[in-house]
MARBA-3410 file (N, C-alpha, C, O; in Angstrom, 1 decimal):
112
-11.7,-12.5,-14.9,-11.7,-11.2,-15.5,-11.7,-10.0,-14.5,-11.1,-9.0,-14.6 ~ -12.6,-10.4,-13.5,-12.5,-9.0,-12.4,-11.2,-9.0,-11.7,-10.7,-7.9,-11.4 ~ -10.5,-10.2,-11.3,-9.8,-10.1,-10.9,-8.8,-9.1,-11.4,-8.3,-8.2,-10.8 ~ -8.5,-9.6,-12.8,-7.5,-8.4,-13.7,-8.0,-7.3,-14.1,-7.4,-6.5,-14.8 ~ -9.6,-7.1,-13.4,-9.6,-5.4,-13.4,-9.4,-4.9,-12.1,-8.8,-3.8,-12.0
-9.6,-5.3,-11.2,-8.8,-5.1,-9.8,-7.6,-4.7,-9.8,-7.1,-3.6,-9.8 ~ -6.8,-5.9,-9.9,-5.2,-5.4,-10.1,-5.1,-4.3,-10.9,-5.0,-3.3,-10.3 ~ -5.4,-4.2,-12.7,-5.4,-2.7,-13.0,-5.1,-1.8,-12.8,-4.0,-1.2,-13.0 ~ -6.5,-1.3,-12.0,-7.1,-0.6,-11.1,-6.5,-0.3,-9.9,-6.6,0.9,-9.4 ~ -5.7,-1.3,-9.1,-5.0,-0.9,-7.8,-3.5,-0.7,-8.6,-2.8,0.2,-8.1
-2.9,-1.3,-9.7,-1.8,-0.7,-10.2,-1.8,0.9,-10.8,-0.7,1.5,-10.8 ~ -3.1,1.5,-11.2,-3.4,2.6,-11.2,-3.5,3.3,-10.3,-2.9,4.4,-10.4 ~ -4.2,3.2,-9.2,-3.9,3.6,-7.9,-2.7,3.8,-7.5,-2.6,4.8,-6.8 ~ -1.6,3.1,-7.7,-0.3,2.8,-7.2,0.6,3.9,-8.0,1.7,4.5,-7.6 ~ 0.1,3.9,-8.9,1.0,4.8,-10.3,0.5,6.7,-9.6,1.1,7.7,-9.1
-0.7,6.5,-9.9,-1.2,7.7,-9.5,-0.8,8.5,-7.8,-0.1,9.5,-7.4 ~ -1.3,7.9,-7.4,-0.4,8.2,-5.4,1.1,8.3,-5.5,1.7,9.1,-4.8 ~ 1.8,7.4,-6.5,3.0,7.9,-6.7,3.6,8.9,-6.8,4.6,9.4,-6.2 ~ 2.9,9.5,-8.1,3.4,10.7,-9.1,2.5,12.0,-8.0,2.6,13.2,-8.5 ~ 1.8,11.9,-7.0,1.2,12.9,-6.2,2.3,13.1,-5.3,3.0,14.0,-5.6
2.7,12.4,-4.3,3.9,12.6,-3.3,4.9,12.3,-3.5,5.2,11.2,-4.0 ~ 6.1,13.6,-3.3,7.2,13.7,-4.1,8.0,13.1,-3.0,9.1,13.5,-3.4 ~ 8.1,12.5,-2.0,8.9,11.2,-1.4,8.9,9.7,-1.5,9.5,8.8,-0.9 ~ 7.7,9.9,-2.9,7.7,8.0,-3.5,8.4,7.8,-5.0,8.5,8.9,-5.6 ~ 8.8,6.8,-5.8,9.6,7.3,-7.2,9.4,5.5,-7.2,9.8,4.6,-6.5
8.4,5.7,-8.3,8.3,4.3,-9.1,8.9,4.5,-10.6,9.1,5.7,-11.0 ~ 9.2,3.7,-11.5,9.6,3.7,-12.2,9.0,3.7,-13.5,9.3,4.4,-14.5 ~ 7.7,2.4,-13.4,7.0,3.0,-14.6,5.7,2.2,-14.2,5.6,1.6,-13.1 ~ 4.9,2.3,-15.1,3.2,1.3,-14.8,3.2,0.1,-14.6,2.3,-0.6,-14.1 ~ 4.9,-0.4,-15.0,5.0,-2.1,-15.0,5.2,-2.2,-13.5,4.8,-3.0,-12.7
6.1,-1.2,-13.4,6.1,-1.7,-11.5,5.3,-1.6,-11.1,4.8,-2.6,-10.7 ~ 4.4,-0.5,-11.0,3.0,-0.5,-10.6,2.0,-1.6,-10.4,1.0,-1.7,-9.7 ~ 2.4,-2.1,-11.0,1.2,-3.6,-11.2,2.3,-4.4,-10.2,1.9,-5.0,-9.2 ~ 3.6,-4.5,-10.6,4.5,-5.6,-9.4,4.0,-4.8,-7.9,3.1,-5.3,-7.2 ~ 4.4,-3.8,-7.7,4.1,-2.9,-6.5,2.3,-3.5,-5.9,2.4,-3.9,-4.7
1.2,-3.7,-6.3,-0.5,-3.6,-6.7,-0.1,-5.0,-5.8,-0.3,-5.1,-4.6 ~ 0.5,-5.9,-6.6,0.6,-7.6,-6.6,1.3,-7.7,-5.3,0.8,-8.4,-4.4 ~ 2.3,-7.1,-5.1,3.1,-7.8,-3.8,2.7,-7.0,-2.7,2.9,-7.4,-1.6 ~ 1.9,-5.8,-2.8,1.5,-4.8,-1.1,0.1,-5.8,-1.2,0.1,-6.3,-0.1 ~ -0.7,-6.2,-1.8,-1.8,-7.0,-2.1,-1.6,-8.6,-1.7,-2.6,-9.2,-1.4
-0.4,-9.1,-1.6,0.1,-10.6,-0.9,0.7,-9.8,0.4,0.0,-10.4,1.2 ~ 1.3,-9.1,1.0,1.6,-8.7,2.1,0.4,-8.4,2.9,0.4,-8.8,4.0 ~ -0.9,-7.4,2.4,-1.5,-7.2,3.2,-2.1,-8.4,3.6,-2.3,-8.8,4.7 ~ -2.6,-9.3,2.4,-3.1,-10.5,3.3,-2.6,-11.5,3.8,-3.4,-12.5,4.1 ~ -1.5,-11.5,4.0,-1.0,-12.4,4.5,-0.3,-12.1,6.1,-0.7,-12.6,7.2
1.1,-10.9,5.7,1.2,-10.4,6.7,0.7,-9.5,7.7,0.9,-9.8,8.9 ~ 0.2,-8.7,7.5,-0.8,-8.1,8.1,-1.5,-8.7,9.1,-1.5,-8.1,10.2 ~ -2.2,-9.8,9.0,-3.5,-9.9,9.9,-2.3,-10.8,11.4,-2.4,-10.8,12.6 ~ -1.4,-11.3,10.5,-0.7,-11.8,11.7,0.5,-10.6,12.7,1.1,-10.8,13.8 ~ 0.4,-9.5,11.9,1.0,-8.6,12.7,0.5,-8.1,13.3,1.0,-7.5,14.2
-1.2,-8.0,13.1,-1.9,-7.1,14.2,-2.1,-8.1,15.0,-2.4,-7.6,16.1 ~ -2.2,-9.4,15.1,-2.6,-10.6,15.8,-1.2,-10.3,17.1,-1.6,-10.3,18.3 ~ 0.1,-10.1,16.8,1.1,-10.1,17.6,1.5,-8.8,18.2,2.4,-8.8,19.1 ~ 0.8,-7.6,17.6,1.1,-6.5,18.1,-0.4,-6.0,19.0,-0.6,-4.9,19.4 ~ -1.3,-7.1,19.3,-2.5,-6.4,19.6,-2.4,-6.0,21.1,-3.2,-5.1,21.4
-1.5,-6.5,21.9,-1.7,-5.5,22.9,-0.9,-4.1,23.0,-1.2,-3.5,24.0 ~ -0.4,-3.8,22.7,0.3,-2.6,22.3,-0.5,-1.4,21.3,-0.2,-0.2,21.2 ~ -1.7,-2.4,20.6,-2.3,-1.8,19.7,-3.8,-1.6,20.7,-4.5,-0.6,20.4 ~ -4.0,-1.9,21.2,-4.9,-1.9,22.2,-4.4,-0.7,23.6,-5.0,0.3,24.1 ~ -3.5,-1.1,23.7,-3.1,0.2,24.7,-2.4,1.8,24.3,-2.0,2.7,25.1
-2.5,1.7,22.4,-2.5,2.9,22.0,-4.0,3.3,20.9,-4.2,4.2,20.1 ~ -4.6,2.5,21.4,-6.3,2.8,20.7,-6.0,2.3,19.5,-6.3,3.1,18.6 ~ -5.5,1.4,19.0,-5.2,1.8,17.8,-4.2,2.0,16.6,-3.9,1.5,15.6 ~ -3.6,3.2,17.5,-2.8,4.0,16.2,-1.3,3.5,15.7,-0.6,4.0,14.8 ~ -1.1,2.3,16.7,0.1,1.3,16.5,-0.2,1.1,14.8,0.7,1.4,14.1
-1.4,0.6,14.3,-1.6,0.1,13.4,-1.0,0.9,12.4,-0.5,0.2,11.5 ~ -0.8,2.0,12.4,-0.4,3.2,11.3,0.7,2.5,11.3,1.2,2.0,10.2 ~ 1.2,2.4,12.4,3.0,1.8,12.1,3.1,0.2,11.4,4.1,-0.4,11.0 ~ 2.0,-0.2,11.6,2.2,-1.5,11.1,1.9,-1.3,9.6,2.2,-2.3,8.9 ~ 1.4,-0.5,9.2,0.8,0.4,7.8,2.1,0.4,7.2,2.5,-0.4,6.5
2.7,1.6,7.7,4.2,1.8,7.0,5.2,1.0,7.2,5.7,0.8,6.1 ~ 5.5,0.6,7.8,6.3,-0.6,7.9,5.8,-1.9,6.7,6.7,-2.4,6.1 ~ 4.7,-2.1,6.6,4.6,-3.0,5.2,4.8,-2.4,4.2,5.4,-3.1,3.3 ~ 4.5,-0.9,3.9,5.1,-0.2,2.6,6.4,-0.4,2.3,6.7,-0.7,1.1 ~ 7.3,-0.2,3.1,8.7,0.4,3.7,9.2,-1.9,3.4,10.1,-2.3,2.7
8.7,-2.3,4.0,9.3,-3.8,3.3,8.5,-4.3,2.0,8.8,-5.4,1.4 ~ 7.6,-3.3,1.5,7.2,-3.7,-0.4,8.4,-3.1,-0.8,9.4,-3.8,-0.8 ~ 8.5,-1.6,-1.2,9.4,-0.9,-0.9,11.2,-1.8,-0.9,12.0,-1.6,-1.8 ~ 11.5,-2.5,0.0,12.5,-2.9,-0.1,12.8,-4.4,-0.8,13.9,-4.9,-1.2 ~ 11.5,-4.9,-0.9,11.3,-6.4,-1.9,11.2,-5.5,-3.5,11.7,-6.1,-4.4
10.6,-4.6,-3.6,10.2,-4.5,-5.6,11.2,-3.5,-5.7,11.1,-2.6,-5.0 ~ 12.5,-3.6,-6.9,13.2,-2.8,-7.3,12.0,-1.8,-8.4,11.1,-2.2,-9.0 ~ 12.5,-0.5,-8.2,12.0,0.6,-8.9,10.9,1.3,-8.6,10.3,2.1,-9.3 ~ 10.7,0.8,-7.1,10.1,1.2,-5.9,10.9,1.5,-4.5,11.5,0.9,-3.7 ~ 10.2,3.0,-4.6,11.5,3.6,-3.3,10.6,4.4,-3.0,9.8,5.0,-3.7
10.9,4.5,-1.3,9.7,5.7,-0.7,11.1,6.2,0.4,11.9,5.4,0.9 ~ 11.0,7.6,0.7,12.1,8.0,0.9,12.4,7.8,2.4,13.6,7.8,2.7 ~ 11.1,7.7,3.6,11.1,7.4,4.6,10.1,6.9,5.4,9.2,6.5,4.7 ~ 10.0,6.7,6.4,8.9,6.0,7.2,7.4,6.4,6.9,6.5,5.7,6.5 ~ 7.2,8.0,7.3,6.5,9.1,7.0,6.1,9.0,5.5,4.9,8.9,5.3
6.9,9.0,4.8,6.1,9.1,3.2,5.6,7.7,3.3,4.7,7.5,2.5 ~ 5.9,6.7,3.8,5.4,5.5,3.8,4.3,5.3,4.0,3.6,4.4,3.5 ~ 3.9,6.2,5.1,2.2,6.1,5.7,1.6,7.2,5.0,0.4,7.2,4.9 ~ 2.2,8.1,4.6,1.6,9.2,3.4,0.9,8.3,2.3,-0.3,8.3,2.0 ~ 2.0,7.6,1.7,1.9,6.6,0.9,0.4,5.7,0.8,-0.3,5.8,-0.3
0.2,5.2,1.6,-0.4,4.1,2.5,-2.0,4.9,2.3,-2.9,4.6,1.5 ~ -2.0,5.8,3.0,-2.9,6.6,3.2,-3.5,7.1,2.0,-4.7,6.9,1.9 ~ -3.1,7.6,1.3,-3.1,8.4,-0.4,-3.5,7.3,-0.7,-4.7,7.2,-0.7 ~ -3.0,6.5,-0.9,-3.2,4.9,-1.8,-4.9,4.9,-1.4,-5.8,5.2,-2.2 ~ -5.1,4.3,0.1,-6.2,4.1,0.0,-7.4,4.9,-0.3,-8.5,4.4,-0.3
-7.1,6.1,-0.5,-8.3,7.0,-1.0,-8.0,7.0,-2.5,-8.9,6.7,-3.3 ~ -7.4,7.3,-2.7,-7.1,6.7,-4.7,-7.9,5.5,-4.9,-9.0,5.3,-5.6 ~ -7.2,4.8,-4.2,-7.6,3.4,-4.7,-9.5,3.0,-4.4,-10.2,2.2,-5.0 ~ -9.8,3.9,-3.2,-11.3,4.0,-2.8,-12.4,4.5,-4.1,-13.4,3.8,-4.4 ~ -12.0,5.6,-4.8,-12.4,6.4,-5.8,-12.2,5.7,-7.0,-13.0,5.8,-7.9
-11.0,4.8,-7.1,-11.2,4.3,-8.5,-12.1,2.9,-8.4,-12.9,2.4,-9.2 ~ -11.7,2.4,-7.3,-12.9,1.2,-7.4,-14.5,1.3,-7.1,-15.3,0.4,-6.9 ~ -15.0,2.9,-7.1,-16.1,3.3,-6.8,-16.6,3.4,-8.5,-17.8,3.1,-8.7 ~ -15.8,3.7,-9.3,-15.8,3.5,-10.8,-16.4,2.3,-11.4,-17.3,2.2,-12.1 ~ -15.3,1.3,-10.6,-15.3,0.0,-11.4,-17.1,-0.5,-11.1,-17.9,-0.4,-10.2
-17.4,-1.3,-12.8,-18.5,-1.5,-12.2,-19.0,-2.8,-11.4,-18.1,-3.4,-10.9 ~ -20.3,-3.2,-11.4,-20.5,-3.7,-9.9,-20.8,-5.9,-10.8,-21.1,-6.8,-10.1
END
């Protein structure tokens, strides 16, 4: 059961960060939950092995490589879920970014 208040909850996130930045256009709450579900299998999956491959480069920019590894996983959810479109790299990490403070505030809600 938490688990499907989680998703929810990050599909709400997803819906809401949408309809705030006018460089993202989802289609409706149902993608939102597809959108929740597949950036949610990408971050854990791909992710940890992209910073594992990009870590010296991320190491010799402090860091801030990661941002790009940020949008770039948007930017390929983004091109896997139809009815999800972000208009460029930049709204991607807009995206990314918004998301996680949405998504910080709504699971500060959920209860414990």
């Amino acid at each position: 059961m938490k688990v499907i208040i989680h998703i929810v909850l990050s599909a709400l996130a997803v819906f809401v960060t949408a309809r705030i930045l006018p460089g993202v256009a989802l289609d409706g709450f149902v993608t939102a939950l597809v959108v929740a579900v597949v950036l949610g299998v990408v971050n854990a999956v791909l992710r940890p092995v992209l910073l594992l491959l990009t870590l010296p480069i991320n190491i010799l920019t402090l860091g801030l490589f990661t941002f790009v590894i940020i949008g770039g996983l948007v930017e390929l959810v983004s091109f896997l879920v139809p009815g999800f479109r972000v208009a460029s790299f930049w709204w991607a990490l807009a995206f990314a970014l918004v998301l996680w403070v949405v998504n910080g505030f709504f699971h500060l809600l959920e209860k414990k």
